[in-house]
N, C-alpha and C positions, 0 to 999 in steps of 0.2 A: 482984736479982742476975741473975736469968733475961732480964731486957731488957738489960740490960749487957752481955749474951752474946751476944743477939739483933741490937743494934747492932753491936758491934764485927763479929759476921759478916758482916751486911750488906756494911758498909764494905770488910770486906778481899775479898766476892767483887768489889766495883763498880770495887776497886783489880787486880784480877785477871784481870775483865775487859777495863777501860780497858787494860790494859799487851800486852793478845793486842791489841786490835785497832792499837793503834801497831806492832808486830811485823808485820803484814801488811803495813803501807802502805810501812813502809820502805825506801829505794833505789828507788822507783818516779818518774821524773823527769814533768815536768808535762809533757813532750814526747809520753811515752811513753802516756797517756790522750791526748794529742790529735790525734797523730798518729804514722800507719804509712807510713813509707818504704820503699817495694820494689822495688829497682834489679838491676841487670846493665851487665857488664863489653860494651863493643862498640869500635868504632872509627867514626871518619869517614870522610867521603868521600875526604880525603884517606889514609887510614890512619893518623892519630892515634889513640893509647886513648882513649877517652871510657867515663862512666856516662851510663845512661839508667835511666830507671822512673817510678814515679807518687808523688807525695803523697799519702796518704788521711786524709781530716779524718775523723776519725773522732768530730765533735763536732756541734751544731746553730747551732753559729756558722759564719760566712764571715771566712776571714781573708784574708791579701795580704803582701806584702814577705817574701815567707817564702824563705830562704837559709839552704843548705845546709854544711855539712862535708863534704870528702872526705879521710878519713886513711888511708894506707895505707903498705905496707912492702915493698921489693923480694926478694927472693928468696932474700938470706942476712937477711933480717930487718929489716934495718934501714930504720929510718921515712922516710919523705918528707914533702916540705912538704903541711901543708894547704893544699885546694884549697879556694876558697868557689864556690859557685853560687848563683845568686837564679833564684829560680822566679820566672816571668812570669807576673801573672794571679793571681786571687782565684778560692781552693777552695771551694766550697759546700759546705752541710751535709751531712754524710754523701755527700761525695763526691770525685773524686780529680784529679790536677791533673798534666798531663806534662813532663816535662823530659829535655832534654840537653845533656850540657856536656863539652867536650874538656879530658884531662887532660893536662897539662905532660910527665909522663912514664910509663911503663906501671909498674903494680904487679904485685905475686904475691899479695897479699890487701889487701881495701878493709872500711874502716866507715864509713858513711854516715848521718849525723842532723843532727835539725834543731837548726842553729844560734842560728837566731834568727826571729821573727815577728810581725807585728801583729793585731788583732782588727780587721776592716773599720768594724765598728758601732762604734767605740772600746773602750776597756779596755785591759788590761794584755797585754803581751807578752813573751817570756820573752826 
């Protein structure tokens, strides 16, 4: 009787366990472990709105093809079209990668993530 009690403990801390650490991980996007985009609002030379800022890989891999999102929303709220940006050039490991890309039309608030990407060494991309 005393192992039967012993077991079943076991089990239900291993079950108690396992169910925190999927709680942790959750809504955490594979983006968001591989990289850090940190942009600002500027203009061109012509006086176009544009985003600029850096990719940061924030991984031991080199990637490439990596393009951007730009979603934002004018000033009574309402959305605008996504903008795509492809970054030019392959991010090294634990390191950051520049871009600027003119926007079609100015927002009043932007979010900015990675769209999409390749592993240089092959693999998977998101």
């Amino acid at each position: 009787m005393i192992k039967r009690g012993l077991v079943l403990g076991i089990l239900l801390a291993m079950l108690a366990t396992a169910g925190t650490a999927l709680a942790q991980s959750f809504g955490i996007s594979p983006t968001d472990r591989t990289f850090k985009v940190t942009w600002d609002t500027t203009t061109t030379k012509r006086g176009q709105p544009a985003i600029e800022g850096y990719v940061v890989n924030q991984t031991a891999y080199v990637y490439r093809q990596i393009i951007l999102a730009v979603n934002g929303t004018d000033a009574s709220g309402r959305a605008l079209a996504t903008t795509l940006i492809y970054v030019n050039g392959d991010v090294t490991a634990f390191d950051r990668l520049y871009f600027k890309n003119a926007l079609p039309q100015a927002g009043d608030n932007y979010r900015v993530t990675v769209n999409s990407y390749e592993r240089a060494n092959g693999g998977g991309g998101y």
